[in-house]
C-alpha positions in Angstrom: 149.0 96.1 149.2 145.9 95.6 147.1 142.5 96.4 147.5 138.9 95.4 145.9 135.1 94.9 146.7 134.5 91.5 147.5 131.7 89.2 148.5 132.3 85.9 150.6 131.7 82.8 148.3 133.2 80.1 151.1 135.4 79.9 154.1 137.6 76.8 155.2 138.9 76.1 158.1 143.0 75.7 157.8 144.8 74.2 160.3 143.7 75.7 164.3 143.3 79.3 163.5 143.5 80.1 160.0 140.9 80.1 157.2 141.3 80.7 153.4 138.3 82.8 152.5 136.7 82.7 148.7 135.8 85.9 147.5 134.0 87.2 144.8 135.6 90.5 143.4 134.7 93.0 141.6 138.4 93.5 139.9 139.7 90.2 140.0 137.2 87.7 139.8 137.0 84.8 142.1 139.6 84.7 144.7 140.9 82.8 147.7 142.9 84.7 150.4 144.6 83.2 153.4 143.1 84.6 156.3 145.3 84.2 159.1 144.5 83.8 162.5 140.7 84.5 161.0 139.4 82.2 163.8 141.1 83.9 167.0 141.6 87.7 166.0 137.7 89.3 165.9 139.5 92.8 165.4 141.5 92.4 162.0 138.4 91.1 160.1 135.8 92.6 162.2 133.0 89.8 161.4 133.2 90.0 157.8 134.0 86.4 157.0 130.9 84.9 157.2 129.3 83.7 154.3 127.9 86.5 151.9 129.5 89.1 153.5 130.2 92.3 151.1 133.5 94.0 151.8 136.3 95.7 150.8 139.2 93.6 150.9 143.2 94.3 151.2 145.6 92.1 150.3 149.4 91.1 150.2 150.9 89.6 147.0 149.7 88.2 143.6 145.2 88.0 143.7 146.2 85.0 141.8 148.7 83.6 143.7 148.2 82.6 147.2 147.5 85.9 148.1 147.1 87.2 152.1 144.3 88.9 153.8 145.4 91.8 155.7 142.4 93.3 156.9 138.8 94.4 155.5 136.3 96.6 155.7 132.4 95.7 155.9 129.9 97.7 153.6 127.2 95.1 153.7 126.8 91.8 156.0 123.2 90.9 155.2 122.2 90.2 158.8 118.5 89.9 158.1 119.3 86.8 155.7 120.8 85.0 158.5 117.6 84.5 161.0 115.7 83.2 158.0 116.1 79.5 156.5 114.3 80.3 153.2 116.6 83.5 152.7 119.8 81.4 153.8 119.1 78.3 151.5 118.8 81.2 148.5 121.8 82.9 149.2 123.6 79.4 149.5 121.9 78.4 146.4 123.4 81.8 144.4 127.0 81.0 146.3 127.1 78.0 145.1 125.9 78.7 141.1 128.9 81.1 140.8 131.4 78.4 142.4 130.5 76.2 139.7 129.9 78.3 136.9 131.6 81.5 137.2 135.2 79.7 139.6 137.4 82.2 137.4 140.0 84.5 137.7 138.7 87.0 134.7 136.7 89.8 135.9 133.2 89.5 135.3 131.9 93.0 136.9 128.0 91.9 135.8 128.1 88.5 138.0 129.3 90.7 140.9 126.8 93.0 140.7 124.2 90.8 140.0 125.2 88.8 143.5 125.2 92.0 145.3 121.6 93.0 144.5 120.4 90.0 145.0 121.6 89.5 148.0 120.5 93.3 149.2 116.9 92.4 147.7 116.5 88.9 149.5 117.8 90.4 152.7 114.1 92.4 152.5 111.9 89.5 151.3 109.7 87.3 153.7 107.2 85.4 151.7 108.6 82.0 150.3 106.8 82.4 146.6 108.9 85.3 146.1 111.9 84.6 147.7 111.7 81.0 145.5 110.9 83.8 142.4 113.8 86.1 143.4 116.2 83.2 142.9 115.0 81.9 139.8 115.4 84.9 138.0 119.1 85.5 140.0 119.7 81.9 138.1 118.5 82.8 134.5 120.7 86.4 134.5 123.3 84.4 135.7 122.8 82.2 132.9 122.4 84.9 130.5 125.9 86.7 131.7 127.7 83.5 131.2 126.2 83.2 127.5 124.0 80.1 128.2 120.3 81.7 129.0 117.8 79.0 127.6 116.5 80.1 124.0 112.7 80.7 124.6 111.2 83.9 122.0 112.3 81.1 118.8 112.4 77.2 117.7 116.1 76.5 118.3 116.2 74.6 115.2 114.4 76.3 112.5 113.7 79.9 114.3 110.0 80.3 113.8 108.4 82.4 116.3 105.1 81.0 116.6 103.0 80.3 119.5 105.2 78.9 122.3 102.2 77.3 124.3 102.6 74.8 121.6 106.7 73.6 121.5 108.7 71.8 124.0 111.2 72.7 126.1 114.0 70.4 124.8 117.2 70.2 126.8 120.4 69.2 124.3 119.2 71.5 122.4 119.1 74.6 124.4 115.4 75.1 124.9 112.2 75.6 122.5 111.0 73.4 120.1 108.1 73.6 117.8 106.1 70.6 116.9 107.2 70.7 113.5 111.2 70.4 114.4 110.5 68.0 116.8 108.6 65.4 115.3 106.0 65.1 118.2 108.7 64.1 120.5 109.3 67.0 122.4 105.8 67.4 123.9 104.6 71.0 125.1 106.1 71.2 128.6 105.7 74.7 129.8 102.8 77.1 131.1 102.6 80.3 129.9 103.7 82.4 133.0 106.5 80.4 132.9 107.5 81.3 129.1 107.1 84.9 129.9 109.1 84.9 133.1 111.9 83.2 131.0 111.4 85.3 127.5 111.3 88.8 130.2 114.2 87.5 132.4 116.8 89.4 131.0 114.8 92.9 130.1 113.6 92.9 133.7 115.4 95.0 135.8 116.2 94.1 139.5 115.8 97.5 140.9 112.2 97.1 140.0 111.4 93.8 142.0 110.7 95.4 145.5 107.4 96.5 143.7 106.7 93.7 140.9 104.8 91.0 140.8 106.5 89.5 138.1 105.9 85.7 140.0 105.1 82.3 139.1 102.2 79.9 140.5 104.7 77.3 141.3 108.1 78.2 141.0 109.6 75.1 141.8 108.2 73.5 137.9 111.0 75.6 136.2 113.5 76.0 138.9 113.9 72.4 138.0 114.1 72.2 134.5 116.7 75.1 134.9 119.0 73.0 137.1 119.0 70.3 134.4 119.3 72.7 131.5 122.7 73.9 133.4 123.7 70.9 134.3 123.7 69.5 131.0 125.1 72.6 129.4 127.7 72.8 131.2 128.8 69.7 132.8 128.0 70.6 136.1 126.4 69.1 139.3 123.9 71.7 139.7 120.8 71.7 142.8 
């Protein structure tokens, strides 16, 4: 029998009373476990199957290779997240970003600990603005851990460093642009708080947020741009 920290990614129904169970891990990367009889016995899995639960998990067989859920221990179910639709639709939104861009078998230790504290710092957020905040920066590390974090402290083309007020934000080719490289084409697209969240994404530390202000004016600008800048990076259907 094997065992690991795990976070829930998904759960599907499978046939009457079974459920295979996505898990996030921290020693084997993204999982899925058949959990049987998950939907009749309340004892063996003691409510940690629900979506974004953190536990430690023990299996039968192969993590790679249709392994069994035996049983599991709780360390963390997030139960303020769950009375709250703004908190909820985050969570699902950071679930859903590590389905499609980190669905691997390879241990990636930093995406599991970056899903874990964000999930722990959402749990204790109310106010929409920063919850909306919270998530964008969840997105960009994620980003950044995977090796894709938009380029935004130099022109992507010739590497100048000059005022970034002035450049574009140009998609295909992975972020800034200065008006020189672009030709006037690429016309100046982002506000300055929204450069500086970007350029200070990475360097910002999350144990830090509970007493930051390190928020945007309207989140929602460049929680767009992001979703298209990762959809087009890496091929997939990002929202």
């Amino acid at each position: 029998m094997w065992s690991t920290k795990a976070i829930v990614l998904s759960r599907q129904v499978f046939y009457e009373a079974d459920c295979y169970i996505q898990f996030l891990t921290q020693g084997w990367g993204v999982i899925t476990c058949l959990a049987k009889s998950a939907r009749k016995s309340l004892r063996r899995y003691v409510g940690g199957l629900d979506l974004f639960c953190h536990d430690e998990i023990f299996i039968k067989g192969d993590p790679h290779d249709k392994p069994y859920l035996v049983e599991l221990t709780v360390l963390n179910s997030f139960q303020r997240l769950r009375g709250n639709l703004d908190k909820l639709a985050a969570a699902g939104t950071a679930n859903r970003w590590i389905l499609k861009l980190a669905n691997t078998a390879i241990p990636i230790p930093q995406i599991y600990s970056l899903l874990g504290q964000f999930l722990a710092l959402l749990e204790n957020e109310e106010l929409p603005i920063r919850i909306q905040c919270l998530t964008l920066l969840f997105r960009l590390k994620l980003l950044s851990a995977l090796g894709i974090k938009p380029i935004t402290e130099q022109c992507t083309v010739c590497g100048t460093k000059e005022d970034p007020l002035l450049w574009g934000f140009d998609i295909s080719s992975g972020g800034a642009m200065c008006p020189t490289c672009s030709k006037g084409h690429v016309k100046p697209s982002l506000l300055s708080d929204e450069w500086n969240f970007m350029n200070h994404s990475q360097t910002f530390k999350l144990s830090k947020w509970p007493e930051s202000d390190f928020l945007l004016k309207n989140p929602k600008h460049l929680e767009e741009l992001l979703t298209h800048f990762a959809s087009f990076h890496t091929h997939a259907k990002l929202h």
